[in-house]
C-alpha positions as CSV (number, residue, x, y, z in Angstrom):
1,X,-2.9,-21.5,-23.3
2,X,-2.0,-18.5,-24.9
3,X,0.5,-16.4,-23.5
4,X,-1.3,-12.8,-22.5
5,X,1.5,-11.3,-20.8
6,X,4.8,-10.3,-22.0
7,X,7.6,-8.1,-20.4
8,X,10.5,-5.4,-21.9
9,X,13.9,-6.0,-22.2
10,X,14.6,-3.7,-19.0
11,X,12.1,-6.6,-17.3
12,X,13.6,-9.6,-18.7
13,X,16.9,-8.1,-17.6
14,X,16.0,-7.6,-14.0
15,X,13.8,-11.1,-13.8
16,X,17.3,-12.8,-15.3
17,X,18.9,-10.5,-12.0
18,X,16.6,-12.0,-9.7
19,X,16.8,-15.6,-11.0
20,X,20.6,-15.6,-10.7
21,X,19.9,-14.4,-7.0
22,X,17.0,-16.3,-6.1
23,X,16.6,-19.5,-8.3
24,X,12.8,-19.7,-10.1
25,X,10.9,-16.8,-9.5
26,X,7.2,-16.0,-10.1
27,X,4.7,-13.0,-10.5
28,X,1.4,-12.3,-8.8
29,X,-0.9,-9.5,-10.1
30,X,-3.5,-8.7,-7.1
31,X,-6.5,-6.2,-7.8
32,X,-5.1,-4.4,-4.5
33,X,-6.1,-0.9,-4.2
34,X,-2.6,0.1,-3.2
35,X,-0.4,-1.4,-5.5
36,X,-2.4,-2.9,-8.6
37,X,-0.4,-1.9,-10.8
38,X,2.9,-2.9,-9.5
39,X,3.0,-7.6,-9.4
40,X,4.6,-9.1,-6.4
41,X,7.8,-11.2,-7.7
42,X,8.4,-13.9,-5.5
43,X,10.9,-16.8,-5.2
44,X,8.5,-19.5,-6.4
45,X,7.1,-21.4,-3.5
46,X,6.9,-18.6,-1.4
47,X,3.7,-18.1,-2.9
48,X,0.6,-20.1,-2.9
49,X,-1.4,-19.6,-6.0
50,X,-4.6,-19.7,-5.1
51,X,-7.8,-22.6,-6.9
52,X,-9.0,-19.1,-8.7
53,X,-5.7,-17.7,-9.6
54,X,-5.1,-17.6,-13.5
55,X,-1.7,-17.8,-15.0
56,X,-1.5,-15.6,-18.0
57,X,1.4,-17.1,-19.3
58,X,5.4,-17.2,-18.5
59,X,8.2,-14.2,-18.8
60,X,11.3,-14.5,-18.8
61,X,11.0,-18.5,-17.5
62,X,8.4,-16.9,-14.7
63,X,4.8,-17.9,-14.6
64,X,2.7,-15.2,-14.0
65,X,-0.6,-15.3,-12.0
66,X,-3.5,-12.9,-11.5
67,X,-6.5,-12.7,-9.1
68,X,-9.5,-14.2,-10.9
69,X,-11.5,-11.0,-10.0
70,X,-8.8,-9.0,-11.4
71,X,-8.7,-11.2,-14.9
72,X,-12.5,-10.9,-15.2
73,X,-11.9,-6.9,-15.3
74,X,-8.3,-6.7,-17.5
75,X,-8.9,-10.2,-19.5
76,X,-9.8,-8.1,-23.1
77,X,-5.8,-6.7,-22.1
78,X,-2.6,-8.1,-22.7
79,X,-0.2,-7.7,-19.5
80,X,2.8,-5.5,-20.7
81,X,5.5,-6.5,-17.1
82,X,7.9,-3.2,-17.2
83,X,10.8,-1.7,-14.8
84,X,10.7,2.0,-13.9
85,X,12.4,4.1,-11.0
86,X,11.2,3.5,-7.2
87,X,11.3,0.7,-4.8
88,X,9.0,-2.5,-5.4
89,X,6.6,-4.1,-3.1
90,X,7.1,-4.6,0.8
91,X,7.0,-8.5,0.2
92,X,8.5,-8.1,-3.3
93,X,11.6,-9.5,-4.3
94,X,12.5,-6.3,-6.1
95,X,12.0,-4.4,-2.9
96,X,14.8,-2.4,-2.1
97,X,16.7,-2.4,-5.4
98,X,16.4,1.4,-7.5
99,X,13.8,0.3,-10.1
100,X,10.6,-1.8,-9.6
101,X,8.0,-4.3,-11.7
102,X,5.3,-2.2,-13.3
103,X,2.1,-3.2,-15.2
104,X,1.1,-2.1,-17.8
105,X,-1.6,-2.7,-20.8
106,X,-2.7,-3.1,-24.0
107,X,-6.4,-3.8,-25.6
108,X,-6.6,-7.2,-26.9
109,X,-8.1,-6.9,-30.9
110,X,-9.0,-10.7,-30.7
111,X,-11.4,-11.9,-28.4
112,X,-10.7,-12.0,-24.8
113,X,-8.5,-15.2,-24.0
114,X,-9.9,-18.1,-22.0
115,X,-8.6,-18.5,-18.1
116,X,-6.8,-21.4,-17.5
């Protein structure tokens, strides 16, 4: 698999944070109309990755998972995992710290990866 996702140093700082605090962590990116642009970070088994869920690749030592639907629209992209001010997701482990996960993107110039 090649790895379609890859995070800044201010995100590999915080994921390295978390770690420390939580043991193995993992990402979800959900098409959710709310938050689609912010992935859940959970303490890995807290999650269930769903049959359709495709892991885009690891960060930091953190796989990181999106909603098939969701590939099938951002799968010509590769997944840039930032930190910027705010708070993170309700069920997010980076809830209630003073910076949060953020997605962002870049267009793929070779052709689109395959799910796995």
């Amino acid at each position: 698999m090649q790895n379609q996702v890859s995070a800044t140093a201010a995100a590999l700082d915080l994921i390295g944070t978390l770690q420390a605090e939580y043991g193995p962590i993992m990402f979800h990116q959900s098409g959710g109309c709310c938050d689609g642009s912010s992935p859940m970070c959970y303490a890995q088994g807290d999650f269930i990755v769903g049959d359709q869920d495709v892991c885009l690749g690891e960060i930091g030592g953190a796989p990181v998972y999106i909603s098939a639907s969701q590939y099938d629209v951002w799968k010509h992209t590769e997944l840039i995992i930032d930190v910027v001010p705010g708070r993170g997701g309700m069920f997010s482990l980076d809830n209630g710290r003073e910076v949060r996960f953020l997605t962002r993107s870049k267009v793929c110039v070779a052709p689109p990866f395959a799910a796995g």
